[in-house]
C-alpha positions in Angstrom: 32.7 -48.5 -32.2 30.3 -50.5 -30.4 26.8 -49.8 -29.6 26.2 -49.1 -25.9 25.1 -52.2 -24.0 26.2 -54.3 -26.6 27.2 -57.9 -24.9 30.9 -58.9 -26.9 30.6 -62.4 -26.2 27.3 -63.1 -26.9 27.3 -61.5 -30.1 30.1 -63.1 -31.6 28.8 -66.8 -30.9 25.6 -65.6 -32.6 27.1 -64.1 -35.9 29.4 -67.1 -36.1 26.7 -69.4 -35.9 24.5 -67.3 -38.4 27.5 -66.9 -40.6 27.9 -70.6 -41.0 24.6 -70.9 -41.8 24.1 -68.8 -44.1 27.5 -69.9 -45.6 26.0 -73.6 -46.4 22.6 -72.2 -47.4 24.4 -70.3 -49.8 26.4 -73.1 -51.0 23.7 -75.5 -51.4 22.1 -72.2 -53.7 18.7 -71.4 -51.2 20.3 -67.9 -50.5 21.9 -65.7 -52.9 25.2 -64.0 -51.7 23.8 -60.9 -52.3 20.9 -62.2 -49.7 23.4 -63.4 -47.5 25.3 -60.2 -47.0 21.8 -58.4 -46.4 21.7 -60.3 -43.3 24.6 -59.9 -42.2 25.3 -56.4 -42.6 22.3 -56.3 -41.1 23.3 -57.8 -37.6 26.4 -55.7 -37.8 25.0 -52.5 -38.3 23.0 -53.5 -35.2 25.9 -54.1 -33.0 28.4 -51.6 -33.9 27.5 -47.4 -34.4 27.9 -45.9 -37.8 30.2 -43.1 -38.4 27.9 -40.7 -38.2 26.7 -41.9 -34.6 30.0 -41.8 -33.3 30.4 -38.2 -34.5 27.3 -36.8 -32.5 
């Protein structure tokens, strides 16, 4: 579930730009995938409500 306020579009253009980015800095070995998911689970956990948020 999303997080109230949360503006669809405009996330998804920013995580797919991020993602790509990240993507080729991992590639080219300046991130580490384990760095890479950090950052994106990050943004996500941002954007959407955990479980236990949803419950309440």
């Amino acid at each position: 579930m999303l997080r109230p306020g949360v503006d669809v579009r405009l996330e998804a253009a920013g995580l797919l730009a991020m993602s790509a980015k990240l993507g080729t800095r991992s590639v080219v070995d300046q991130r580490g995938p384990e760095s890479t998911t950090t950052v994106l689970d990050h943004h996500l956990n941002r954007i959407f409500r955990t479980s236990e948020a949803v419950s309440t």
